[in-house]
FISETOR-263268 format. One record per residue (C-alpha): residue in three letters; z, y, x; residue number from 1. Coordinates in steps of 0.1 Angstrom, whole numbers. Example, Ala and Ser with C-alpha at 12.3 -4.5 7.8 and 13.67 -1.06 7.14 Angstrom:
BEGIN
<ALA; <78; -45; 123>; 1> <SER; <71; -11; 137>; 2> 
***
This chain:
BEGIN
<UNK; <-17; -6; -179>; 1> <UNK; <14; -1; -189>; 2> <UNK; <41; 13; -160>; 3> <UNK; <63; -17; -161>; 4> <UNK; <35; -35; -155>; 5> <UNK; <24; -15; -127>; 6> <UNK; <57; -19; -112>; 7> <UNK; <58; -56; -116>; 8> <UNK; <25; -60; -102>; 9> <UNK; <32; -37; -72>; 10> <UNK; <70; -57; -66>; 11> <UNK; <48; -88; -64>; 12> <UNK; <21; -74; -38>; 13> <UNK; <49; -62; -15>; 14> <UNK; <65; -98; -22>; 15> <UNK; <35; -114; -10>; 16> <UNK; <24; -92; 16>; 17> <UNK; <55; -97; 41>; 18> <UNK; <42; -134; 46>; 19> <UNK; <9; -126; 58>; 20> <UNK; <23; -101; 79>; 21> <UNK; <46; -124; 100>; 22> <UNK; <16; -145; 109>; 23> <UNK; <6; -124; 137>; 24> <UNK; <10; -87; 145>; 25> <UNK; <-14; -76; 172>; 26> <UNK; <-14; -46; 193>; 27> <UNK; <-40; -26; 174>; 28> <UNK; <-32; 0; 145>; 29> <UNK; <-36; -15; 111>; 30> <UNK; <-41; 3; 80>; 31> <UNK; <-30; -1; 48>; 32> <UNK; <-43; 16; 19>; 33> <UNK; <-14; 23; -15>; 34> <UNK; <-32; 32; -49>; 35> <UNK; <-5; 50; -73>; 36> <UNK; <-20; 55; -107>; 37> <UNK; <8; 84; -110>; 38> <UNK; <18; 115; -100>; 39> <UNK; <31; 120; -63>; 40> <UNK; <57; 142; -79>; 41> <UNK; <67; 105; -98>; 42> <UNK; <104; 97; -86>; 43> <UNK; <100; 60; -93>; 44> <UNK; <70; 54; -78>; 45> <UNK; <80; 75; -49>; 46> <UNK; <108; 52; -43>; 47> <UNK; <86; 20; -48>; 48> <UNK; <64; 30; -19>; 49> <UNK; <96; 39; -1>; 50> <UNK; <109; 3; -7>; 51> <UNK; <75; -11; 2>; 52> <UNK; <77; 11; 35>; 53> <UNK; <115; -1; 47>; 54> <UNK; <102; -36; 37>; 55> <UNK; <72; -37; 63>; 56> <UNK; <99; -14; 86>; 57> <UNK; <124; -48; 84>; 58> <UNK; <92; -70; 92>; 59> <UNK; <87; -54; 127>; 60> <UNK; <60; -29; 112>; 61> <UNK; <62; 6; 121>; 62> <UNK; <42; 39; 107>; 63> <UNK; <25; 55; 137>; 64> <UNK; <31; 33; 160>; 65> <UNK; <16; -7; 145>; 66> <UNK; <1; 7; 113>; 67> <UNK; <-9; 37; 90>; 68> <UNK; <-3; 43; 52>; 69> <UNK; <-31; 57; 36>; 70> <UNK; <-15; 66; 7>; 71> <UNK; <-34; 82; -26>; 72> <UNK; <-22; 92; -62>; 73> <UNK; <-40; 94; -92>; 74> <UNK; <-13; 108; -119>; 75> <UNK; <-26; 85; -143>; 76> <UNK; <-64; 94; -144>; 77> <UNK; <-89; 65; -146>; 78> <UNK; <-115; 88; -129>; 79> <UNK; <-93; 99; -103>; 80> <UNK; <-84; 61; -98>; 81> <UNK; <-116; 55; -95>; 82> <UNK; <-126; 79; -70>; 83> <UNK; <-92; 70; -49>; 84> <UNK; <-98; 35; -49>; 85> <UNK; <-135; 42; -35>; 86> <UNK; <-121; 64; -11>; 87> <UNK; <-98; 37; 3>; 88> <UNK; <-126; 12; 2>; 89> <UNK; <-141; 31; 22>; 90> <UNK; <-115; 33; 51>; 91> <UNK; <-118; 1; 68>; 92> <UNK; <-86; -10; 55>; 93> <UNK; <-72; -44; 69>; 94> <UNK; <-69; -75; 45>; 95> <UNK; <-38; -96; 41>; 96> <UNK; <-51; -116; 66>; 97> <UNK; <-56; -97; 93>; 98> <UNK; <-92; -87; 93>; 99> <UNK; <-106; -51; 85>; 100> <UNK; <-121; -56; 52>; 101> 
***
């Protein structure tokens, strides 16, 4: 995938994302799990998961307090993507819709 692809695709999941969150926002901690297929030292994509951060912060959703960031990076290895994206799976992440998936 190429990374203006990525980018897009990421700009439209925290497009989409806001709406379900409005629905409700219950007491309890909610995670959210962010899969970066590049570096952590990656200034763009840094600054993408800072946008998607303020975005959620606007929405009434705070780190530590209604939810936790799991974030993980994979600086463009499919095995390491791999092995991230099972370890988020594995988490107990909430859906979109409000239930841990």
């Amino acid at each position: 995938m190429k990374r203006r692809e990525f980018i897009s695709l990421l700009g439209g999941a925290a497009a989409a994302w806001p709406l379900a969150v409005r629905a409700q926002q219950p007491d309890r901690l909610r995670r959210i799990g962010v899969l970066m297929g590049t570096a952590e030292s990656d200034p763009d994509q840094k600054a993408m998961v800072s946008v998607f951060t303020r975005a959620l912060e606007d929405l009434g959703w705070k780190e530590g307090a209604n939810i936790r960031i799991d974030r993980r990076w994979a600086a463009s290895d499919v095995a390491g993507l791999r092995t991230q994206a099972s370890e988020l799976a594995r988490l107990g992440l909430d859906s979109p819709d409000g239930r841990a998936a």
